[in-house]
C-alpha positions in Angstrom: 37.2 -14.5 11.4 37.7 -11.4 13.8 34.7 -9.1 13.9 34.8 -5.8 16.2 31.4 -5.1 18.2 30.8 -1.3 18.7 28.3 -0.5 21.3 26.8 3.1 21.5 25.6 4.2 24.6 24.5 6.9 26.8 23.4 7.3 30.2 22.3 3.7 30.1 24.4 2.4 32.7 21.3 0.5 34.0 20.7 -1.5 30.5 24.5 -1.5 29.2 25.4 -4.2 31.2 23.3 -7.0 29.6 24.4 -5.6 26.2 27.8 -6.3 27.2 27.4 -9.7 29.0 25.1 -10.9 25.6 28.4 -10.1 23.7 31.1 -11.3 26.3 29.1 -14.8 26.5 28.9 -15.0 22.4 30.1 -18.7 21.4 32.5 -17.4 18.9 34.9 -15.5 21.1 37.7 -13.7 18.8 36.4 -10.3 18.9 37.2 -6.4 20.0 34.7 -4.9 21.5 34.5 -0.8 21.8 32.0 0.5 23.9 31.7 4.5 22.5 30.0 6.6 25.4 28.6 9.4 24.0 28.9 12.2 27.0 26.9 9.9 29.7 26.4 11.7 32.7 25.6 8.9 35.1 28.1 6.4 36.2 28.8 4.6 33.2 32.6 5.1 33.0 32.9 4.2 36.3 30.3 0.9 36.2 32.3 -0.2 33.0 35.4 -0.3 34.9 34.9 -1.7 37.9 33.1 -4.4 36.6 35.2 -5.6 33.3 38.7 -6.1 33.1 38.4 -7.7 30.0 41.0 -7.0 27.3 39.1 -7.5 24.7 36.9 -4.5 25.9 37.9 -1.0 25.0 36.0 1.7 26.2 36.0 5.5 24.5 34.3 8.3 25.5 33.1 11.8 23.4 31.7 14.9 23.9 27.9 14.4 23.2 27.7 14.3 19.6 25.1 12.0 19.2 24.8 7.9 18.1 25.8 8.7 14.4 28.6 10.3 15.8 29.3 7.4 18.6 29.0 4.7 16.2 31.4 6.3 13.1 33.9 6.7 16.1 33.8 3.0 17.2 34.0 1.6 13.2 37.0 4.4 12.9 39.4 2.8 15.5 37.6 -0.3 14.8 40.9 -3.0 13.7 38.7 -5.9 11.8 37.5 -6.4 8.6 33.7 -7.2 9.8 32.0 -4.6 11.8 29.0 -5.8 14.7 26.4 -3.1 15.8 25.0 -3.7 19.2 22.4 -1.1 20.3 23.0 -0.6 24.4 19.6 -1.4 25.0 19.2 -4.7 22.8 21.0 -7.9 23.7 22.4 -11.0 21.0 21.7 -14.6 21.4 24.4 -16.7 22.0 25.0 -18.2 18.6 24.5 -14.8 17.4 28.3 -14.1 16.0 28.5 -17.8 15.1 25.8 -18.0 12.9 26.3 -15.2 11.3 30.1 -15.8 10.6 29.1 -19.7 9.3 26.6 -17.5 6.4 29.1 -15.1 5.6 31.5 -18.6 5.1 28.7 -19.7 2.5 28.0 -16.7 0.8 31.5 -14.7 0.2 30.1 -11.8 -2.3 28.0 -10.8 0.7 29.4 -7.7 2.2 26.0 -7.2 5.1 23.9 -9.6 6.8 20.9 -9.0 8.9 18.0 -11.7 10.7 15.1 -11.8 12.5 14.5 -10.6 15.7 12.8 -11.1 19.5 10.4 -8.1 19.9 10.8 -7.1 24.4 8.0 -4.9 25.0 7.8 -4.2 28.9 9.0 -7.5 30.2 7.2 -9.2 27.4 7.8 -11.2 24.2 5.5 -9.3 21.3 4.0 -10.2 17.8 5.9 -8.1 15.6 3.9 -6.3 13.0 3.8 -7.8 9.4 5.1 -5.0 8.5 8.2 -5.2 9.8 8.4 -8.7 8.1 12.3 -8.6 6.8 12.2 -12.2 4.7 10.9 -10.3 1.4 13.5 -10.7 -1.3 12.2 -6.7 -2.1 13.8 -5.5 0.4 14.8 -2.2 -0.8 11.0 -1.3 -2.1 10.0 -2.2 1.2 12.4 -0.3 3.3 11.5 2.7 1.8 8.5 2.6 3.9 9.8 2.1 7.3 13.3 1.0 8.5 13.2 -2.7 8.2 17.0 -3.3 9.5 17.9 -3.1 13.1 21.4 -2.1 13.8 21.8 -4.9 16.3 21.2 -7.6 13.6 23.5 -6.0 11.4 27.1 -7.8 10.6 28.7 -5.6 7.8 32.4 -5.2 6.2 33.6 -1.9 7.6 34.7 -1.3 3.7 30.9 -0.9 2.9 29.9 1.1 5.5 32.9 3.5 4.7 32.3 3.4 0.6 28.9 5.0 1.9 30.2 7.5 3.5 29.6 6.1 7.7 26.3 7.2 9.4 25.2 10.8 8.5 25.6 13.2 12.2 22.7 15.1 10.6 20.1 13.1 11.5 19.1 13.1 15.3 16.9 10.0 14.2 16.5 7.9 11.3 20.4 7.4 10.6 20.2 3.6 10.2 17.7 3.9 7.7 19.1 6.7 5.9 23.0 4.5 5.5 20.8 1.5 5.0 19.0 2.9 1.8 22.7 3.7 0.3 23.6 0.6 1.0 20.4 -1.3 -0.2 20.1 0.2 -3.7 23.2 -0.7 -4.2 24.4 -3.9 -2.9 22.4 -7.7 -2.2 22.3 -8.5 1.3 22.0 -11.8 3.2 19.0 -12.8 5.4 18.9 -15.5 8.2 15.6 -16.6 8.9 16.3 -17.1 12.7 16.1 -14.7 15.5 19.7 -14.2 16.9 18.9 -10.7 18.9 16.2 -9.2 21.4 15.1 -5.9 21.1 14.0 -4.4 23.4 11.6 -1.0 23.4 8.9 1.1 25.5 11.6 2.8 27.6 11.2 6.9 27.6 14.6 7.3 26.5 14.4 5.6 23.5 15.4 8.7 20.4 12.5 7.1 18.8 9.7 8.3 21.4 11.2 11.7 21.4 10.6 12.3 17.8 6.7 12.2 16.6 7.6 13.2 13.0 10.0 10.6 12.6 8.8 10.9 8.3 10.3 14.5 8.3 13.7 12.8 9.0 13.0 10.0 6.5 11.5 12.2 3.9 15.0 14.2 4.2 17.1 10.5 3.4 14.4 9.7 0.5 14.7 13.3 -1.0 18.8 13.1 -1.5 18.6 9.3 -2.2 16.4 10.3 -5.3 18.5 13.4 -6.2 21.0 10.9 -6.4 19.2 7.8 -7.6 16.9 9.0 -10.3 17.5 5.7 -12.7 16.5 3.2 -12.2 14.4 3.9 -8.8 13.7 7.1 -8.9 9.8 6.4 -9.5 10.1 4.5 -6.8 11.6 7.0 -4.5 9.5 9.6 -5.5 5.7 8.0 -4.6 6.9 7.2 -1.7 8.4 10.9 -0.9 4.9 11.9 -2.0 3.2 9.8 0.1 4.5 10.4 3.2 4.9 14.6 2.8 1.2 14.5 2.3 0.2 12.9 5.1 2.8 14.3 6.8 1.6 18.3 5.9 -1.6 17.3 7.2 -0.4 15.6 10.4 1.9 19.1 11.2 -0.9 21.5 10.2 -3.7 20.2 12.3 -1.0 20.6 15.0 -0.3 23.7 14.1 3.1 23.2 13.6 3.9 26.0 11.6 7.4 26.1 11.4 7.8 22.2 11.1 5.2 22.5 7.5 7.6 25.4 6.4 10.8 23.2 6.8 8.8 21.0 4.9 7.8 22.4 2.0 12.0 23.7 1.9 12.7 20.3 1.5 10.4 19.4 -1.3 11.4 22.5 -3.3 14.9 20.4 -4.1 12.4 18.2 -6.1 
């Protein structure tokens, strides 16, 4: 079974390199693995190829377009049937493939599989918030809360991902949530219990610390998931919708973010 690993990256020539070693030293070894740089500036390029010669590795750089962008390119020229998101800041276990491959062998219908996951906070190994818990057989219900699904712990048919139309270049954050909903209301996913990937967080450059109104981004996703979803879920989609824009108009007007509520309040008129 031949997967292809895509790795997004940019300007993290500093972290890339255990993303890449977690993946070179995987105990199942038939894979292609495209590293997509997405306009670094440092000295990625240059660290990538003086350090791997490789020929499974295959390295591709764009114009920065942005991770959505990055990711659809790698899956594009991908050549295998299974597609393996690594995040360049996260790293996989060593039986991570393997284990994954030996489930998909078990459960053929299954088009994704996700597990658990190692929480690196600073340095340090964290309790990750219940929450986050992934094991509920609701899965869907419960990822419209928060995204539930990290990319790194995602193996997935590259014919699903495309039958969903890749990862929308809209959104500057929230893009894995916003393909995984798609996916989720439509499909049953598989679940391993065991944690096969750190992931690591609390570095500036993380998208995710840049963006304090992450919910705008996510109400966006729940709003055309509904419009498009009405039956069965649609009740579903909607509380939550209405949930989060209420807390969320409060949040942007005691900041006085004006023009944030007023793009808002846009989007909920497509109610």
């Amino acid at each position: 079974m031949r997967i292809s690993v895509i790795i997004p990256t940019y300007n993290r020539a500093s972290l890339l390199l255990r993303a890449i070693d977690s993946v070179l030293n995987q105990s199942h070894q038939d894979f292609e693995l495209l590293i997509i740089d997405d306009g670094s500036t440092d000295d990625t390029e240059e660290l990538i190829k003086s350090k791997y010669s490789d020929s499974r590795l295959i390295f591709l750089k764009q114009k920065n377009n942005g991770v959505s962008a990055a990711r659809n390119l790698g899956i594009t020229k991908s050549k295998n049937e299974w597609i393996a998101l690594l995040d360049s800041d996260d790293e996989w276990l060593p039986q991570k493939l393997t284990t994954q491959i030996e489930f998909a062998k078990k459960n053929p219908k299954l088009r994704f599989i996700h597990s658990n996951e190692n929480w690196i906070r600073h340095g340090q190994k964290v309790n990750i918030p219940k929450k986050f818990d992934k094991s509920s057989k609701n899965i869907f219900e419960r990822s419209l809360q928060t995204c539930l699904i990290s990319p790194s712990t995602v193996l997935i048919k590259k014919e699903l991902i495309k039958e969903h139309g890749l990862f929308d270049c809209h959104f500057e954050i929230c893009e894995d949530y916003d393909l995984w909903l798609k996916i989720l209301i439509q499909e049953d996913i598989g679940f391993i219990e065991e944690s096969l990937t750190n992931k690591y967080g609390g570095h500036q450059d993380q998208l995710s610390t840049k963006h304090h109104s992450m919910d705008m981004w996510r109400i966006r996703s729940l709003i055309n998931l509904y419009l498009k979803n009405k039956k069965p879920h649609g009740h579903l989609i909607r509380e939550v919708i209405d949930q989060k824009a209420l807390l969320l108009q409060k949040n942007l007007l005691k900041h006085n973010q004006i023009e944030a509520h007023q793009k808002l309040l846009e989007m909920l008129e497509l109610l």
